[in-house]
C-alpha positions in Angstrom: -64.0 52.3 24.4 -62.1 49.6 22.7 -58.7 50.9 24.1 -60.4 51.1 27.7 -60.9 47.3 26.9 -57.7 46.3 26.1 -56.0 48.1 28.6 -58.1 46.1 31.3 -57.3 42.7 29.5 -53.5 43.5 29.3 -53.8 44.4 33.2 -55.5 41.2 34.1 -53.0 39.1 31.8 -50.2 40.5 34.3 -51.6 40.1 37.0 -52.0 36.5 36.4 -48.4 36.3 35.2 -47.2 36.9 38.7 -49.2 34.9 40.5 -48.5 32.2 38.8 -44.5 32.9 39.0 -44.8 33.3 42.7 -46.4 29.6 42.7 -43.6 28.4 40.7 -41.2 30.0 42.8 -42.4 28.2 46.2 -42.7 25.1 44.8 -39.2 25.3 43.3 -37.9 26.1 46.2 -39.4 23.1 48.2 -37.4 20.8 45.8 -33.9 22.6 46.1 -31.7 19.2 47.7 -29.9 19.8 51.5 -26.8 22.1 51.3 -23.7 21.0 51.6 -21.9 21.1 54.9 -19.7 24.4 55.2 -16.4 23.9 55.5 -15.5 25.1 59.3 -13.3 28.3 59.8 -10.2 27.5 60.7 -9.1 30.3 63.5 -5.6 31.2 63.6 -3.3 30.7 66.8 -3.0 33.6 69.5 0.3 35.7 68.8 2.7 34.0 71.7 3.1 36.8 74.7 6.7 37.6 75.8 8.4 34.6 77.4 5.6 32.3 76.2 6.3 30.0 73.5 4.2 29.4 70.7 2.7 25.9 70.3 2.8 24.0 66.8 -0.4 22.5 65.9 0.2 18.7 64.9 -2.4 16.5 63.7 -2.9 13.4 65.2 -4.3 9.9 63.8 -7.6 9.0 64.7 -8.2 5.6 66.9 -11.5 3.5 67.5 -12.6 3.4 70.6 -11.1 -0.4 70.6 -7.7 1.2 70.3 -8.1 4.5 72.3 -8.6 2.0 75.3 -10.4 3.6 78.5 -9.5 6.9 79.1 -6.7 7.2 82.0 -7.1 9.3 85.0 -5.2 12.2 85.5 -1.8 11.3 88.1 -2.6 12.6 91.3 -0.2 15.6 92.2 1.8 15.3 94.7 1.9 17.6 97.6 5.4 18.6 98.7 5.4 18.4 102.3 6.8 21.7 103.7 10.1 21.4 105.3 10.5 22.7 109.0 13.1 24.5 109.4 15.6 22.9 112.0 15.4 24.0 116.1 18.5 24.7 117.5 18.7 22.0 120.6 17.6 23.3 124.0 21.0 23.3 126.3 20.6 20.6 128.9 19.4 22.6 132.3 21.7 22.5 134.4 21.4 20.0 137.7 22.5 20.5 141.5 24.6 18.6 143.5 23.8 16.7 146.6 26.1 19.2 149.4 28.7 16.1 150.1 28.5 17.0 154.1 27.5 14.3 156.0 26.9 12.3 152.1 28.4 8.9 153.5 26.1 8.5 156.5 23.1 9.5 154.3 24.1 6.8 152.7 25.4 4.6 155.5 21.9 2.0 155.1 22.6 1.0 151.9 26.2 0.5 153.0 24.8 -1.7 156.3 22.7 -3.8 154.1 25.8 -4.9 151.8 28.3 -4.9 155.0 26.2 -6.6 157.5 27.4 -10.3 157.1 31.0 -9.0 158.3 30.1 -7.3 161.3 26.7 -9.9 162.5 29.1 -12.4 162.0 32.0 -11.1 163.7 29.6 -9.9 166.7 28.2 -13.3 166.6 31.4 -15.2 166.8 32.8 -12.8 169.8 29.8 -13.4 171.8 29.8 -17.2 172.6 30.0 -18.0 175.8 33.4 -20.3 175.3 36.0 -17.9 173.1 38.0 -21.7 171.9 40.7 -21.6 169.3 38.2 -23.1 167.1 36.1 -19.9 167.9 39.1 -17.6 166.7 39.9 -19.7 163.7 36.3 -18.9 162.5 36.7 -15.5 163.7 39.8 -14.8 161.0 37.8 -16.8 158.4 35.5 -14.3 158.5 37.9 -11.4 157.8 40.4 -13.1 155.0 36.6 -13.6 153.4 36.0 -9.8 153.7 39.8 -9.0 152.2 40.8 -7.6 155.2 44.4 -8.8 154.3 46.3 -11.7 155.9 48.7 -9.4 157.9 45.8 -6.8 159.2 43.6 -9.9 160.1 46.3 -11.2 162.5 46.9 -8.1 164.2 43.1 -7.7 164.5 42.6 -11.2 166.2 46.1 -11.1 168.4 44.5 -7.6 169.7 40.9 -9.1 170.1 42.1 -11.8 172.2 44.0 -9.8 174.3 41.7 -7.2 175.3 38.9 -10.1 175.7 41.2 -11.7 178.1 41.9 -9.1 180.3 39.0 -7.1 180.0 36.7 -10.0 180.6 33.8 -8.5 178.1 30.8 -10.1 177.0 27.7 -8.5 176.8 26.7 -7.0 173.4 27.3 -3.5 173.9 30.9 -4.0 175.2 32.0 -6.4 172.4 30.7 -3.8 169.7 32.3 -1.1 171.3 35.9 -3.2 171.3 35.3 -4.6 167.6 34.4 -0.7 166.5 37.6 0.8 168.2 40.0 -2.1 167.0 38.7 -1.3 163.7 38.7 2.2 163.7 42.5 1.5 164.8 43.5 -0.8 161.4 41.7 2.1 159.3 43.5 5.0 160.6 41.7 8.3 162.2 44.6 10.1 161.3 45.2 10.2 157.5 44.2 13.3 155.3 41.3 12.4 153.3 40.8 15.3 151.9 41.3 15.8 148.3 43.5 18.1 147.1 41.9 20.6 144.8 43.8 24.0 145.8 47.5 24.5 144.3 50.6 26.1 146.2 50.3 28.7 143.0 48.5 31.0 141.0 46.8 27.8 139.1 44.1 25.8 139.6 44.1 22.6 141.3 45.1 19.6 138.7 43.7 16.0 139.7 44.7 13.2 137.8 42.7 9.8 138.2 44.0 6.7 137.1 42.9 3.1 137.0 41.5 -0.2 135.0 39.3 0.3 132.4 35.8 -1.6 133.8 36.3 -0.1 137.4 34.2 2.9 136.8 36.9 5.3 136.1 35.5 7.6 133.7 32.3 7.5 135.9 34.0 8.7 139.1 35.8 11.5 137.5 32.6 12.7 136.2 31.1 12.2 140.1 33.9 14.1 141.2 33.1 16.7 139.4 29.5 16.6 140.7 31.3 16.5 144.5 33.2 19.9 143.6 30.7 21.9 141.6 28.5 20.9 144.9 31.3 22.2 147.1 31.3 25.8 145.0 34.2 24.7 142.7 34.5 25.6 139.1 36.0 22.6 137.3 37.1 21.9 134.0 37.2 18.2 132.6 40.3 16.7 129.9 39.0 13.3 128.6 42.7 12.4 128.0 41.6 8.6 127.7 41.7 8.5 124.2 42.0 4.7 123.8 38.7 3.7 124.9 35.1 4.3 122.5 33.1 6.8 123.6 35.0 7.5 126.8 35.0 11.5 126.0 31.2 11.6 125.2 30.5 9.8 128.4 32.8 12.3 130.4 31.8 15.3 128.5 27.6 14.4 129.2 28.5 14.5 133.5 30.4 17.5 132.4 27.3 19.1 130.8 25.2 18.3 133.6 26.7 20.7 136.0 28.3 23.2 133.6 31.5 21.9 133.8 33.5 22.2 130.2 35.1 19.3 128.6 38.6 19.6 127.0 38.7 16.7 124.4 40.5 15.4 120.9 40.3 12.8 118.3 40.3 9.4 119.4 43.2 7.3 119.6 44.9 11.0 119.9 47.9 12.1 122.2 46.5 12.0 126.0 49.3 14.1 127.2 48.6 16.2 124.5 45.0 16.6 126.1 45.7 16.7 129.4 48.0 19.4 128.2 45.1 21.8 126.7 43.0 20.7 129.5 45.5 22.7 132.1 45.7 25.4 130.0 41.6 25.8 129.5 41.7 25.8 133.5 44.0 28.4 133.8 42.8 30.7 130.7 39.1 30.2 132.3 40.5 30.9 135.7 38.9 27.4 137.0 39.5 25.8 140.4 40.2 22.2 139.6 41.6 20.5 136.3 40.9 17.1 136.4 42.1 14.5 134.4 41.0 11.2 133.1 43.6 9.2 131.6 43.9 5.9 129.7 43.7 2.9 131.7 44.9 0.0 129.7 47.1 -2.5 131.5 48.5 -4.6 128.5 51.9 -4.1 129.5 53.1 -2.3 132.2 56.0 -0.3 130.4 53.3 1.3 127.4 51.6 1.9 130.9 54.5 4.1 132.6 55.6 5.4 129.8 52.1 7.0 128.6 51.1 8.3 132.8 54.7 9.2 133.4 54.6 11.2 130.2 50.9 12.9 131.0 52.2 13.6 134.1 55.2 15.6 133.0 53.8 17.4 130.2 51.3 18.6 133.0 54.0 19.5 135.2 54.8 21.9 133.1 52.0 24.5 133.8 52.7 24.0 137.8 52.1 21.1 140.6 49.9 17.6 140.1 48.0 18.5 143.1 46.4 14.7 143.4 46.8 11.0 141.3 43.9 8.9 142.8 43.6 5.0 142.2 40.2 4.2 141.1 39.6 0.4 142.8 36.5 -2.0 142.4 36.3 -3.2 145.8 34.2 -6.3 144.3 37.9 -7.7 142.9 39.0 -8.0 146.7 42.3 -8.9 145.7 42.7 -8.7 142.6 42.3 -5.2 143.2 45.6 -5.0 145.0 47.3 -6.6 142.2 46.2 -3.2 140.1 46.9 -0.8 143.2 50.9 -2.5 142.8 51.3 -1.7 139.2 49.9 1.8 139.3 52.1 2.5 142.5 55.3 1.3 140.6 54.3 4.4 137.7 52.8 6.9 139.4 52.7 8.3 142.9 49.5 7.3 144.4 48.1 10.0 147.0 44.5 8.9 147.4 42.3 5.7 146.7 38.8 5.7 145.6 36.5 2.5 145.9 33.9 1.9 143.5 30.8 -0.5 144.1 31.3 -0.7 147.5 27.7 -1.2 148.2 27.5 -4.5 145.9 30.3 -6.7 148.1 30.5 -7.8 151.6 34.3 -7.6 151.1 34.7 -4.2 153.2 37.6 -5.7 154.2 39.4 -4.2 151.7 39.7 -1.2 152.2 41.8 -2.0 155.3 43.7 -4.1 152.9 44.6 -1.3 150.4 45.5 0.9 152.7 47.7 -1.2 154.1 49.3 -2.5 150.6 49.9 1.0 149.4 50.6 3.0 152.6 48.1 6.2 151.2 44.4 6.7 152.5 40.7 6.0 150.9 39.2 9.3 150.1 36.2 8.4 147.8 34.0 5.6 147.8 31.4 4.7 145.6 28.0 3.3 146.9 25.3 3.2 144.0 24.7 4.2 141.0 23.1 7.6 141.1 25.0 10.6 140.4 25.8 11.6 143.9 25.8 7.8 144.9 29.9 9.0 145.4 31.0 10.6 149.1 34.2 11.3 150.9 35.2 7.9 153.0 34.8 8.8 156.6 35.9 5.7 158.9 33.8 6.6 161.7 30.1 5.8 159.8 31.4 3.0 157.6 32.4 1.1 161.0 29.2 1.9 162.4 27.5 0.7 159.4 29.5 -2.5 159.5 28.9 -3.2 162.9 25.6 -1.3 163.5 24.9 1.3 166.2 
């Protein structure tokens, strides 16, 4: 009975022991302080991949935010603008000629309008009633103004008087019909005007075409080459005036317009040299016509004949100069002549073109040059449009002179 007893008190005694303990252990653990911070894990780099390299970790100083200053913005990026790739340039389409048939009488109203002082005034003069001296005197003032010439002008008034005198005429019609055939008459009906473009052999036709710089040279040799291509012609061009800037670009753009090739070579180079090449392109390409612009610089009339005489020659030597044509600008009257005279002394002159013939009331001279230099006007030059140039027929520019 007595151990029953204690056993029960030793039981309760330990029983109490851990209840108490678990009290003590709660409220010690309320009173444990915070726990340190724990030190962060430092995680090791990545291995670098192949062709990556690795980066070094470097520790940088703190700043305040005094010192860090605002934060910047990232640089824009900028965008590379893709580069198009270059077009090759369109080749100029290729134009067509005016046909030159019957060009000059298309053309003859803007002819009359820049001729009509010479003939009104002539008509004008030959229809008062009294025909004086003083009449007559006015009568070759008008045509020395016009550059008809001192020498064709009296022929033209001893003829008028004469055929007035015995013919008796007055009215309108009959005085325009004798003015138009005594003109007609100092022009000549009979000269060749036609440009020669076909050689004797198996070559092609070789123009040459000389003149003043400023008369529209280069210009009309490009026209001319309009003229032919209109006229079925293959043509090739030799910008062998090498003395003047830009003078082979200008040539070689009326070339392009109409297919025609341009022979060319450096600037200030050899002209015979190009007129030369130019000959043989023609032939090699089987062309029609060669022609040939040359130098026009009139500083002193030997560097003159030596340079043409030589082009000439050195051409010569693939067969016949089928044509030289004097390039005029019948707004220099007679001044004009003075040119014709040099260029007559170098080369031989076989035709006569006369540019800005629409801008003058000076017609007069072509009667004048033709006179001076004994060889015929083939081309003139009435505008400024590209097939403003057509074959000199006598017949409409009377007409146009004088009106119908």
């Amino acid at each position: 009975m007595e151990f029953v007893i204690l056993a029960v008190v030793i039981a309760a005694l330990v029983v109490a022991g851990l209840v108490s303990g678990l009290v003590v252990s709660g409220r010690k653990k309320k009173q444990l302080p915070p726990a340190p911070p724990s030190t962060p894990t430092l995680t090791p780099p990545a291995e670098p991949h192949v062709g990556e390299e690795a980066e070094t970790p470097r520790e940088e100083p703190r700043r305040t935010i005094e010192e860090a200053g605002p934060p910047e913005a990232e640089a824009p990026v900028a965008e590379v603008p893709a580069v198009a790739e270059p077009e090759a340039p369109a080749a100029p389409a290729l134009e067509i000629p005016e046909p030159t048939a019957g060009r000059l009488v298309r053309l003859r109203a803007r002819l009359a309008r820049s001729q009509s002082t010479l003939g009104k005034g002539l008509l004008t003069l030959l229809s008062r009633d009294n025909l004086d001296e003083d009449t007559w005197e006015e009568i070759e003032d008008t045509l020395l103004t016009a550059d008809v010439g001192v020498a064709p002008t009296q022929e033209l008034v001893e003829r008028l008087r004469e055929r007035v005198r015995v013919l008796g005429t007055r009215t309108p019609e009959g005085l325009r019909g004798l003015l138009r055939e005594e003109l007609l008459a100092l022009l000549g009906t009979d000269f060749d005007r036609a440009v020669k473009t076909e050689s004797g052999v198996d070559t092609p036709g070789v123009v040459m075409v000389v003149g003043v710089n400023g008369t529209g040279k280069t210009t009309t040799t490009g026209k001319l080459a309009r003229v032919l291509v209109a006229d079925g012609r293959s043509v090739v061009l030799g910008a062998a005036d090498t003395f003047r800037a830009a003078a082979a670009d200008q040539l070689q753009t009326w070339g392009e317009r109409v297919g025609a090739r341009t022979v060319r070579g450096p600037e200030g180079g050899d002209p015979a040299s190009i007129a030369f090449d130019a000959v043989k392109e023609g032939i090699a390409e089987g062309a029609d016509v060669v022609l040939i612009d040359t130098a026009g610089r009139l500083h002193t009339k030997t560097g003159l004949m030596d340079e043409l005489g030589k082009v000439k020659r050195v051409v010569e030597k693939h067969g016949p100069l089928d044509e030289i044509l004097l390039v005029l600008d019948a707004t220099t009257g007679q001044n004009g002549l003075v040119q014709a005279r040099v260029f007559a002394e170098v080369v031989d002159i076989t035709g006569i073109v006369l540019t800005k013939l629409d801008g003058t009331a000076k017609g007069g001279i072509v009667i004048a040059v033709q006179r001076e230099l004994g060889v015929p006007v083939k081309l003139v030059g009435l505008g400024e449009g590209p097939d403003d140039l057509a074959p000199f027929e006598p017949e409409a520019f009377v007409d146009a002179l004088i009106g119908d």
